[in-house]
DRENDO-1510 file (C-alpha; in Angstrom, 1 decimal, always signed):
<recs>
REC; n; res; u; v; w
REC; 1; UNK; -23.0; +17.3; +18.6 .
REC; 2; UNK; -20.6; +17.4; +21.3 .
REC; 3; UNK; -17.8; +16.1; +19.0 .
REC; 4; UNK; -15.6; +19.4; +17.3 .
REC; 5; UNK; -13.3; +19.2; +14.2 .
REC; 6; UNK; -10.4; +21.2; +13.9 .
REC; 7; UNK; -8.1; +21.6; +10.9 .
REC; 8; UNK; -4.4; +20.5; +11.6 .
REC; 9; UNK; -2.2; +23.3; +10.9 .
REC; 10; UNK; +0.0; +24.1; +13.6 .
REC; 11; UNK; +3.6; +21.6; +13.9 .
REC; 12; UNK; +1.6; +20.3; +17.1 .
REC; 13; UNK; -1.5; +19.7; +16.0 .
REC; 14; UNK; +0.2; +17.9; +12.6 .
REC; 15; UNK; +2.3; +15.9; +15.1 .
REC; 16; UNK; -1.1; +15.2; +16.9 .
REC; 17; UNK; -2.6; +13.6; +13.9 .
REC; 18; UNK; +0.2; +11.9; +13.1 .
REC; 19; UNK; +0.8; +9.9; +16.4 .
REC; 20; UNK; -2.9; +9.7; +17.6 .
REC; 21; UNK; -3.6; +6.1; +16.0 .
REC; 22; UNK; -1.2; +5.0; +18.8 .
REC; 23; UNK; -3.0; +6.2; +21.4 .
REC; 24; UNK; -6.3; +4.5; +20.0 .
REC; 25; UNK; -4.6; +1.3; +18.9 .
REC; 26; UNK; -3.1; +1.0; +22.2 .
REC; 27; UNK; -2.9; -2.3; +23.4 .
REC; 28; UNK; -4.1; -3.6; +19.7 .
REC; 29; UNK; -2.0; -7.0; +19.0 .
REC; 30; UNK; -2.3; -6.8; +15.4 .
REC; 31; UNK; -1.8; -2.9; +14.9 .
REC; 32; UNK; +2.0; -2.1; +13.5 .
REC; 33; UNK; +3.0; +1.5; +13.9 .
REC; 34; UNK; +4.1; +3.5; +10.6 .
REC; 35; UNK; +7.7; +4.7; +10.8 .
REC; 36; UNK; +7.8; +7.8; +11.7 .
REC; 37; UNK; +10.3; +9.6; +10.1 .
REC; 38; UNK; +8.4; +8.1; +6.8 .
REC; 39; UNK; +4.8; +9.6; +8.5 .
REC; 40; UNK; +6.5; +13.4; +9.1 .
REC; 41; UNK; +7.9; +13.3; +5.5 .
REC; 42; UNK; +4.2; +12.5; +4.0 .
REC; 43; UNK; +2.6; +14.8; +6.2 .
REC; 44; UNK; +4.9; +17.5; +4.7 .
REC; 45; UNK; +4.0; +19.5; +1.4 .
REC; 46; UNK; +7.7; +20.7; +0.9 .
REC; 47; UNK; +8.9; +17.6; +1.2 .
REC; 48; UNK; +5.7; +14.8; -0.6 .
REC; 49; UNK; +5.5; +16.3; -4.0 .
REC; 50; UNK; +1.8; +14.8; -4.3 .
REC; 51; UNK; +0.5; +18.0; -2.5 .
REC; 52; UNK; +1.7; +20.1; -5.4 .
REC; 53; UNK; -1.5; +18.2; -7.5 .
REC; 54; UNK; -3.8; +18.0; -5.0 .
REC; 55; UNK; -5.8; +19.9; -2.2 .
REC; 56; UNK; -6.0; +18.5; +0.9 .
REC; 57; UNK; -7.1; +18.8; +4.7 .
REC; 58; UNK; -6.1; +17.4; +7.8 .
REC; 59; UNK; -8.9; +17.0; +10.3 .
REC; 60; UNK; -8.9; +16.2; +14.2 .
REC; 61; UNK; -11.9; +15.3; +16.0 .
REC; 62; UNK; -12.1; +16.7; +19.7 .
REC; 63; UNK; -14.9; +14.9; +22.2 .
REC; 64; UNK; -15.3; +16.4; +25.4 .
REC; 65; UNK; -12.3; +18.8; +24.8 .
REC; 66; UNK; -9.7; +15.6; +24.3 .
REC; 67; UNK; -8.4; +14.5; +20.7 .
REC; 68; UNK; -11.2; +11.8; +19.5 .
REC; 69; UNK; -9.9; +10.6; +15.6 .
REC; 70; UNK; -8.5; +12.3; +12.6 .
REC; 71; UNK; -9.0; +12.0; +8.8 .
REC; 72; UNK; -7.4; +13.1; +6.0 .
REC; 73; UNK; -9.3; +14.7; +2.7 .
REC; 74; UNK; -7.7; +14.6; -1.0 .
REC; 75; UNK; -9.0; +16.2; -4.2 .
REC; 76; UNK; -6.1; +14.5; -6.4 .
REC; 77; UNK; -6.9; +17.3; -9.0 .
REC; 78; UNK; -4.3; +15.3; -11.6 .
REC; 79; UNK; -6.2; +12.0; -11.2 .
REC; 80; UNK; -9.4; +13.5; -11.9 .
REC; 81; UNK; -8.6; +15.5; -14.8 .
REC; 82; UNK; -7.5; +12.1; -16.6 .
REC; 83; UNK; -10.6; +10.4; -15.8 .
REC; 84; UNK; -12.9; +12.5; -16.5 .
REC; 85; UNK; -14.3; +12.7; -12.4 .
REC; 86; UNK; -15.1; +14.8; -10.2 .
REC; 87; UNK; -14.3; +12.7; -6.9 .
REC; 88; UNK; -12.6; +13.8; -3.5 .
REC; 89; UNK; -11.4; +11.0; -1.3 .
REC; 90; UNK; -11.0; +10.7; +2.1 .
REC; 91; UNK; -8.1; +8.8; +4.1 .
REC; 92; UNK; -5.9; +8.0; +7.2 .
REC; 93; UNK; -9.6; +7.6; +9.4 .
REC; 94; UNK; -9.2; +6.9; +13.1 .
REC; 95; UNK; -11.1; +7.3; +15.9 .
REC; 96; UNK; -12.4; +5.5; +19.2 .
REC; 97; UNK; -15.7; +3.2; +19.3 .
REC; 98; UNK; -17.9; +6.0; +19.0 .
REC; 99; UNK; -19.9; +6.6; +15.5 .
REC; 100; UNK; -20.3; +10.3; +16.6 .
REC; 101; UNK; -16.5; +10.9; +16.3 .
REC; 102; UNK; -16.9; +9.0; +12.8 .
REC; 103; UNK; -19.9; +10.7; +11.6 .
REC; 104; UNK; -18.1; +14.2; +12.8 .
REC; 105; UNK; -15.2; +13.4; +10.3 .
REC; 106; UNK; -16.9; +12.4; +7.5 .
REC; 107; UNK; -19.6; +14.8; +7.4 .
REC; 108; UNK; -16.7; +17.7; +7.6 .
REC; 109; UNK; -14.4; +15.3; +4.8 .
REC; 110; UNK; -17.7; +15.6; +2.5 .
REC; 111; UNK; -18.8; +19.5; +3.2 .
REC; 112; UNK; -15.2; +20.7; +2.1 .
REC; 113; UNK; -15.1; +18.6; -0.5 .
REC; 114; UNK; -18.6; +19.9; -1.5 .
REC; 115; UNK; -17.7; +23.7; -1.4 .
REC; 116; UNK; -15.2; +22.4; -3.6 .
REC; 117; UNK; -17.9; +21.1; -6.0 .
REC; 118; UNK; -17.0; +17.7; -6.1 .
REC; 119; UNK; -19.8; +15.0; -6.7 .
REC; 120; UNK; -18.4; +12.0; -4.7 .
REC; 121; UNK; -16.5; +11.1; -1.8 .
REC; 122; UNK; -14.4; +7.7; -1.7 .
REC; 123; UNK; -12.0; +5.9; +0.3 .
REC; 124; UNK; -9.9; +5.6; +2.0 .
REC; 125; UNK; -7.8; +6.4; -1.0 .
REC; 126; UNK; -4.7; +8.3; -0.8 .
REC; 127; UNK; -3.4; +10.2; -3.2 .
REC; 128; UNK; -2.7; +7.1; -5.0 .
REC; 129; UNK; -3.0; +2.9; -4.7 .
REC; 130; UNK; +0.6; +3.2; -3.4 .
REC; 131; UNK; -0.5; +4.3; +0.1 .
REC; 132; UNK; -2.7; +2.1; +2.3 .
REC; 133; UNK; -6.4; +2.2; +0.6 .
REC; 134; UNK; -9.6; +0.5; +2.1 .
REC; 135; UNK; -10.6; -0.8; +5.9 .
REC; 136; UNK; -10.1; -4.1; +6.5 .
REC; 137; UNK; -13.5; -5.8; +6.5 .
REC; 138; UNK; -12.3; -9.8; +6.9 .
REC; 139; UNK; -9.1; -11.1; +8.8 .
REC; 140; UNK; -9.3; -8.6; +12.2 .
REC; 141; UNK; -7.4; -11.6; +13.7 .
REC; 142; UNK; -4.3; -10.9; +11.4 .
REC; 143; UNK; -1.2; -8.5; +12.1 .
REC; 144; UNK; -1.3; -5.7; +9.2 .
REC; 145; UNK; +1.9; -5.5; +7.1 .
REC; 146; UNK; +3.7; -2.8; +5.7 .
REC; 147; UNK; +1.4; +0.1; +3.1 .
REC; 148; UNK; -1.5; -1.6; +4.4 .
REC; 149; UNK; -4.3; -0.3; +6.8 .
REC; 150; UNK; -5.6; -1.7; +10.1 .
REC; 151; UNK; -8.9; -0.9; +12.0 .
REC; 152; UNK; -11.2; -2.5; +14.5 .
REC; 153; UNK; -14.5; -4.1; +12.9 .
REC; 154; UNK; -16.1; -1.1; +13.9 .
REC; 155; UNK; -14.9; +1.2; +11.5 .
REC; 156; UNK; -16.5; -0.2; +8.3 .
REC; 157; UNK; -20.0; +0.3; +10.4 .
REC; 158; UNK; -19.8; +3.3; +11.0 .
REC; 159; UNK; -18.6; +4.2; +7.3 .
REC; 160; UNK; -21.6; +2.6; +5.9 .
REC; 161; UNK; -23.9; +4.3; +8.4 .
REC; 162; UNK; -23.1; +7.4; +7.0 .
REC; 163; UNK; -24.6; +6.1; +3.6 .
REC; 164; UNK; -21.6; +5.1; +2.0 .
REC; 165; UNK; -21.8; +1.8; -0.1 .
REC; 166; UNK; -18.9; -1.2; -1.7 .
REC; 167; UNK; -16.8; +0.6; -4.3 .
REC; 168; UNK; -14.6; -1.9; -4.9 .
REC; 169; UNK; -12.9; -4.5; -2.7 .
REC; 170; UNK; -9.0; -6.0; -2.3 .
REC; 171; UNK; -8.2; -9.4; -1.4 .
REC; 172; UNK; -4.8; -10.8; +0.1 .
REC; 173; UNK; -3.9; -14.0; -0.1 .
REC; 174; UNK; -2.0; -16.2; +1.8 .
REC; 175; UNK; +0.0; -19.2; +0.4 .
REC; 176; UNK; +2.9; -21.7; +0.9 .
REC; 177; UNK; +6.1; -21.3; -0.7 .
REC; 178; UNK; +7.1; -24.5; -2.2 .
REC; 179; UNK; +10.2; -26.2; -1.2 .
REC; 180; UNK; +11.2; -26.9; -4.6 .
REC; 181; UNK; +10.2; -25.1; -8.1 .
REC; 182; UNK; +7.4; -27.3; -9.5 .
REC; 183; UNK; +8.8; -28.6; -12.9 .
REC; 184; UNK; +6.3; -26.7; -14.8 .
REC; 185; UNK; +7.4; -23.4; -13.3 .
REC; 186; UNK; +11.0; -24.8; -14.4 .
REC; 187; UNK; +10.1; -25.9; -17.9 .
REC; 188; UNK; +8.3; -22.2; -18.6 .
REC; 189; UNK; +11.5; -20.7; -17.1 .
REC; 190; UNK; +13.3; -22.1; -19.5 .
REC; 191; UNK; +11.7; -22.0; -22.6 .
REC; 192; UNK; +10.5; -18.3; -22.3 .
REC; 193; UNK; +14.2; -17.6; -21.2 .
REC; 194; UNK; +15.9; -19.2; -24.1 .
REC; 195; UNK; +13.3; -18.4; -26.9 .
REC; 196; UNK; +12.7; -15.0; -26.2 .
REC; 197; UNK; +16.1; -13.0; -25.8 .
REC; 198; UNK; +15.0; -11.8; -22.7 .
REC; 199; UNK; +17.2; -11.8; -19.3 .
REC; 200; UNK; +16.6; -11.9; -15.4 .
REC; 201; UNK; +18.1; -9.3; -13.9 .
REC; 202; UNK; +19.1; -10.3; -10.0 .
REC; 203; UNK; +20.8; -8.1; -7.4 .
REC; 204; UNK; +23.2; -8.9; -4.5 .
REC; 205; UNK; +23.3; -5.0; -3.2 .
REC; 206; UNK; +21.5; -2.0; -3.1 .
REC; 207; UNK; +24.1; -0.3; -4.7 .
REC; 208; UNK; +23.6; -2.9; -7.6 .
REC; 209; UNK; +19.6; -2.1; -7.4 .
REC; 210; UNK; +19.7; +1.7; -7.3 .
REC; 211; UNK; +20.1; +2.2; -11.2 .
REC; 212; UNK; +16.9; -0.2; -12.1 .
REC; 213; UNK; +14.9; +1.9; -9.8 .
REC; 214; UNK; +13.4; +4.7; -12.2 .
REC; 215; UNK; +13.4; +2.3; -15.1 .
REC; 216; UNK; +11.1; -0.3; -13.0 .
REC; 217; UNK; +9.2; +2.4; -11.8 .
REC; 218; UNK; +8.4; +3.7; -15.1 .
REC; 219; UNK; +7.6; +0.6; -15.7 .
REC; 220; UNK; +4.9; +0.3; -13.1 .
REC; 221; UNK; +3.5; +3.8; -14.6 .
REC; 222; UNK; +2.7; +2.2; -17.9 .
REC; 223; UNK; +1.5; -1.5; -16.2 .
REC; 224; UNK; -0.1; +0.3; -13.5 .
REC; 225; UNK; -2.4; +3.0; -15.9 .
REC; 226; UNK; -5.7; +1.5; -15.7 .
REC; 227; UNK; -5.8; +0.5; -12.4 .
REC; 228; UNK; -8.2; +1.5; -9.7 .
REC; 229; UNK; -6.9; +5.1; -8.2 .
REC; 230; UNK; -3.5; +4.6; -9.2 .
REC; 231; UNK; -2.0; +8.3; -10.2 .
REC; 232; UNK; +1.3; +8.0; -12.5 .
REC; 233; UNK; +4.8; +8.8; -10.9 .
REC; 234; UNK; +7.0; +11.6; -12.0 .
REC; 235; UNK; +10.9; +11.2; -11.6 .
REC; 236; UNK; +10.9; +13.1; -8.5 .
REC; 237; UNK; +8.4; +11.2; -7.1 .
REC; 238; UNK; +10.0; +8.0; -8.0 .
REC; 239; UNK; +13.1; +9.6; -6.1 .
REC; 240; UNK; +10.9; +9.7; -3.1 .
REC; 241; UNK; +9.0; +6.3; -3.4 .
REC; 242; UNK; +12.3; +5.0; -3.6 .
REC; 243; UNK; +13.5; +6.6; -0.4 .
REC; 244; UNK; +10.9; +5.6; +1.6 .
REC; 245; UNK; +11.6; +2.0; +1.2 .
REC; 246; UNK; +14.9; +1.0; -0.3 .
REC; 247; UNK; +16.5; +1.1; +2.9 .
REC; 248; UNK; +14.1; -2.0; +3.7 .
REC; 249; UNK; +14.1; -3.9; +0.5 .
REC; 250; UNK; +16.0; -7.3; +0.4 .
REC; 251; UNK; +17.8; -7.2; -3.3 .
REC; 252; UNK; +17.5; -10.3; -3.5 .
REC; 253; UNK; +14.0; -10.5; -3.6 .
REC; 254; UNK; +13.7; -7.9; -6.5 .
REC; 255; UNK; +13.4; -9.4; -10.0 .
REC; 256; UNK; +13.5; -7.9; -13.5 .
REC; 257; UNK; +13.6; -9.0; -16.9 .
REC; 258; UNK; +14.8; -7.1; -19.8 .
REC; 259; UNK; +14.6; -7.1; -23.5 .
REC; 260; UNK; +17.8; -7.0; -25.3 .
REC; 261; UNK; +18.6; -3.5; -25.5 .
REC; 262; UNK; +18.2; -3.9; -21.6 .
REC; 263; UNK; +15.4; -2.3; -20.8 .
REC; 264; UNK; +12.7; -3.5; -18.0 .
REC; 265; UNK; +9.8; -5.8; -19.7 .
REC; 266; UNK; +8.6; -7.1; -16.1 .
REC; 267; UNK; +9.2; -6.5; -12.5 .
REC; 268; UNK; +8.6; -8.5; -9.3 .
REC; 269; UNK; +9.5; -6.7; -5.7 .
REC; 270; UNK; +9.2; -8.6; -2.4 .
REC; 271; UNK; +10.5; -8.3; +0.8 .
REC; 272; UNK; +10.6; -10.1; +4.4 .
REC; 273; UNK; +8.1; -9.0; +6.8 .
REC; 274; UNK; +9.0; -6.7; +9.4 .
REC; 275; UNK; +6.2; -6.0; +11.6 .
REC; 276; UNK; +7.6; -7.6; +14.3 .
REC; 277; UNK; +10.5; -5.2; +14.5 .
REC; 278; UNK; +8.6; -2.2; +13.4 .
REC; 279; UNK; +6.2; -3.0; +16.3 .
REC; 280; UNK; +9.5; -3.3; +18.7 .
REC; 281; UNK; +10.7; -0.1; +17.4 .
REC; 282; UNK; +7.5; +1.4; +17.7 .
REC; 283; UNK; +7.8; +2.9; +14.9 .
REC; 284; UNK; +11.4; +4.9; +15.4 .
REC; 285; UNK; +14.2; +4.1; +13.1 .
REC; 286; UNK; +16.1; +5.9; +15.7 .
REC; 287; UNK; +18.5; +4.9; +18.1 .
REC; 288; UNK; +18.2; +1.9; +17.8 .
REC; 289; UNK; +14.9; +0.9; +16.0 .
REC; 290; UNK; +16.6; +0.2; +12.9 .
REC; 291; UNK; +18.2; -2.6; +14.5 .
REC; 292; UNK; +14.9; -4.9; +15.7 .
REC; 293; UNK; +13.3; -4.0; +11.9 .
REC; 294; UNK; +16.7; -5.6; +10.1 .
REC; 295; UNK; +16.9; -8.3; +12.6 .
REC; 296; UNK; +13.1; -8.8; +12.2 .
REC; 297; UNK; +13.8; -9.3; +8.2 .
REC; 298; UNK; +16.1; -12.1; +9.9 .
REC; 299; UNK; +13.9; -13.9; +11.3 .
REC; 300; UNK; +10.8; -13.8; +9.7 .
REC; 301; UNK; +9.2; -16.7; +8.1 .
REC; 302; UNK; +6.8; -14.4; +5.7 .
REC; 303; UNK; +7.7; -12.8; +2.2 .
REC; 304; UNK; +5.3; -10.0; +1.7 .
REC; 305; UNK; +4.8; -9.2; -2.4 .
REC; 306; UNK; +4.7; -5.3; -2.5 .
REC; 307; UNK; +4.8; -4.5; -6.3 .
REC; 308; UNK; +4.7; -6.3; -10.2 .
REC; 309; UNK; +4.1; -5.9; -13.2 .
REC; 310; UNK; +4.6; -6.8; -16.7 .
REC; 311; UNK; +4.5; -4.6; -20.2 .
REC; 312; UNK; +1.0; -5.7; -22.4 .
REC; 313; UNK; +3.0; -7.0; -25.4 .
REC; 314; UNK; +4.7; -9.4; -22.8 .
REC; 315; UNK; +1.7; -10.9; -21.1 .
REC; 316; UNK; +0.7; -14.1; -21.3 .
REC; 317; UNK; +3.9; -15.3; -22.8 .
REC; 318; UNK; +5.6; -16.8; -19.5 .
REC; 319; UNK; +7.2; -13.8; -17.4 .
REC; 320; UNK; +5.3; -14.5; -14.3 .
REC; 321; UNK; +6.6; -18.2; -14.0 .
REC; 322; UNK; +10.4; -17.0; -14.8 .
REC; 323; UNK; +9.9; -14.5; -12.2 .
REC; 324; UNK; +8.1; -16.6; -9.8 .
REC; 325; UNK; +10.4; -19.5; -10.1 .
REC; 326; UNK; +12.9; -17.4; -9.5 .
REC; 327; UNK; +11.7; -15.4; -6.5 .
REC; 328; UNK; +10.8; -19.5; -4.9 .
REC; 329; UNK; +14.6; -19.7; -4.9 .
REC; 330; UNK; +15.5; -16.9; -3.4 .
REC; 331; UNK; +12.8; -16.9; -0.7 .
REC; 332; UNK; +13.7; -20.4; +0.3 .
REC; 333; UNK; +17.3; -19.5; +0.2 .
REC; 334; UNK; +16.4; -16.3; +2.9 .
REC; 335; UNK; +14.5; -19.2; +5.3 .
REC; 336; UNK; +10.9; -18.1; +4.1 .
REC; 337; UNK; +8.5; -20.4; +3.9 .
REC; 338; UNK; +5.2; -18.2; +3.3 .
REC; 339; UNK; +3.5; -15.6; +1.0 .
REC; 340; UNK; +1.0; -12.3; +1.8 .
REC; 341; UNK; +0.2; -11.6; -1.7 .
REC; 342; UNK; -0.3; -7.4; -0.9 .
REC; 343; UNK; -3.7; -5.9; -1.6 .
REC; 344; UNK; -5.1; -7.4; -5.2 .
REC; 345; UNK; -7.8; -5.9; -6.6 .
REC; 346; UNK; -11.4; -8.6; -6.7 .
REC; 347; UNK; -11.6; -8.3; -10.4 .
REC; 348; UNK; -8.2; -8.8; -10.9 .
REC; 349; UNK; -9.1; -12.4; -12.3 .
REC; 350; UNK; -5.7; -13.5; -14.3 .
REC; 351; UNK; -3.4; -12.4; -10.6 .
REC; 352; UNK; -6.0; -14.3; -8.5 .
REC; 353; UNK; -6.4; -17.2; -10.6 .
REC; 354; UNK; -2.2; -17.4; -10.7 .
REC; 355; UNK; -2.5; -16.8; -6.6 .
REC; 356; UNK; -5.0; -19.8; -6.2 .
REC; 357; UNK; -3.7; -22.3; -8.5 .
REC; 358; UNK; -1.0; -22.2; -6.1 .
REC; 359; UNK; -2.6; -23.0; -3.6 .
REC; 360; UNK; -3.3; -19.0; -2.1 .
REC; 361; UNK; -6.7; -18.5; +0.2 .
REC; 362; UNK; -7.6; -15.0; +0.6 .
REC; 363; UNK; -7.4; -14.1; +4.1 .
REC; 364; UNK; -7.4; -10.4; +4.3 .
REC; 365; UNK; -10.4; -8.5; +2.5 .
REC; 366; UNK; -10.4; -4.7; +2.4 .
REC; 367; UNK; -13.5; -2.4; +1.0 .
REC; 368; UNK; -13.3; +1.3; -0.9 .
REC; 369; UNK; -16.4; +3.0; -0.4 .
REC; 370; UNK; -17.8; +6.0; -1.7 .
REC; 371; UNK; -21.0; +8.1; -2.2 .
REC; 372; UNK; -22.2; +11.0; -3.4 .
REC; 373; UNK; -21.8; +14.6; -2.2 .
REC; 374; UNK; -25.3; +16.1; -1.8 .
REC; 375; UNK; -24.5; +19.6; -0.5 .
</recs>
């Protein structure tokens, strides 16, 4: 083939694979840039603990001697020893409207994962349902928000070209937030509130927020165990989640309730949409990047959900309607007037049947794939 791969180990070819989506995105309304400074820090073993459990390649695709795509390839070591699998995964796929590029990568993805004698390849995955998993196969016409991917329809073609078939799907919905808490929301607010010795915790700062951070996110590691790819956090790498995005979150769009001893029960994180300033920044907090994302959070009319979760003993007993009659207030209060629900997984029946019986429509619809290494 005329297409060459080429492992990414110099600064500059690392900084290539970072920055090439721009160049192939170019000109792509819906495409928002990462930030940066978040891309460099991810990119980095001494600095993104997840490399410590997992081997890894970077890969860049050259056609005709010029840069053509990239794709990343993860053997979460730690995942697979818990589950019993033997699965690399592959991630961060990019290249032009050519399926050679895209054959070139994922053959190269699947040999090294093969010499490594793993007996499926899936994705994209990263190293954990926290990063931006699946290609978008249904809502192309729709701006991509933050932790979430964004490819032309081509992409998934050429994937399943190369033999791959459906792993599992997400959906994102869409949905109206109401201009006043329905009475039952209200009523179950209430009750669960009053019966329960249970309390909301709401924040006016991030200075307020910081000490609920590890609690909520260890938390999410026990709410979060069985599902699909997700890896549990250690303390340091809650340190660094938290980094990355606490200097975007909106406190006021972070809910918690506790037991009474105090600890975290349930969680609910939002936050306003800033793709519209991360787009105007093009992706650089600095100078004065920083400035379009907060003014974006300003304007926006869109809450995006990023994260919840609620401990088993708890479910079913009302939490979601405190939380959710709660986070109606506080959205309305901000000026927002609509939902993106994040990436759901399809079976996740109870979430999506919450989601539509108010009203949500999926409008997004990502796929995993996978298949097996035959070396």
């Amino acid at each position: 083939m005329s297409v060459k791969i080429h492992e990414a180990l110099s600064r500059k070819q690392k900084r290539l694979f970072i920055h090439l989506p721009a160049r192939i995105h170019k000109g792509h309304s819906n495409w928002v840039p990462p930030i940066y400074m978040d891309e460099r820090t991810y990119f980095n073993p001494r600095k993104n603990k997840s490399f410590q459990y997992a081997d890894t390649i970077l890969l860049l695709a050259y056609k005709d001697a010029r840069p053509a795509g990239r794709i990343m390839g993860i053997i979460n070591k730690r995942y697979n020893e818990s589950h019993g699998e033997s699965h690399a995964r592959f991630s961060f796929l990019e290249c032009w409207d050519d399926p050679e590029i895209a054959t070139a990568l994922l053959r190269a993805v699947e040999e090294w994962a093969g010499k490594k004698g793993m007996e499926r390849l899936v994705g994209p995955l990263g190293f954990s349902d926290k990063d931006p998993q699946g290609l978008l196969i249904v809502g192309f016409d729709e701006p991509n928000v933050i932790a979430t991917t964004c490819n032309f329809p081509y992409l998934p073609g050429f994937v399943e070209k190369n033999g791959f078939g459906k792993e599992v799907d997400l959906v994102v919905y869409k949905l109206d937030i109401p201009e006043q808490v329905p009475d039952i929301y209200q009523r179950i607010h209430d009750r669960v509130l009053s019966r329960n010795n249970l309390i909301i915790r709401e924040f006016k700062n991030k200075k307020e927020l910081k000490p609920a951070i590890r609690p909520v996110l260890s938390l999410m590691n026990e709410t979060f165990q069985d599902i699909y790819g997700y890896d549990k956090m250690t303390g340091k790498e809650m340190d660094d989640f938290a980094s990355r995005y606490l200097p975007m979150l909106d406190p006021s769009l972070i809910k918690v309730v506790e037991n009474d001893r105090r600890e975290p029960v349930a969680f609910l994180i939002g936050m306003p949409d800033l793709s519209d300033g991360i787009r105007k920044s093009r992706g650089y907090i600095l100078p004065i990047g920083i400035f379009h994302i907060l003014r974006a959070g300003k304007k926006t009319k869109q809450l995006n959900l990023l994260l919840g979760g609620i401990m088993e003993d708890h479910r079913n007993h009302g939490l979601d309607a405190v939380m959710g009659t709660r986070m109606i207030k506080s959205a309305r209060k901000a000026g927002l007037e609509y939902v993106d629900s994040h990436v759901e997984l399809e079976t996740n029946k109870k979430v999506r049947a919450e989601m539509e019986s108010m009203g949500g429509k999926v409008y997004k619809r990502y796929r995993i794939f996978q298949k097996p290494i035959r070396m």
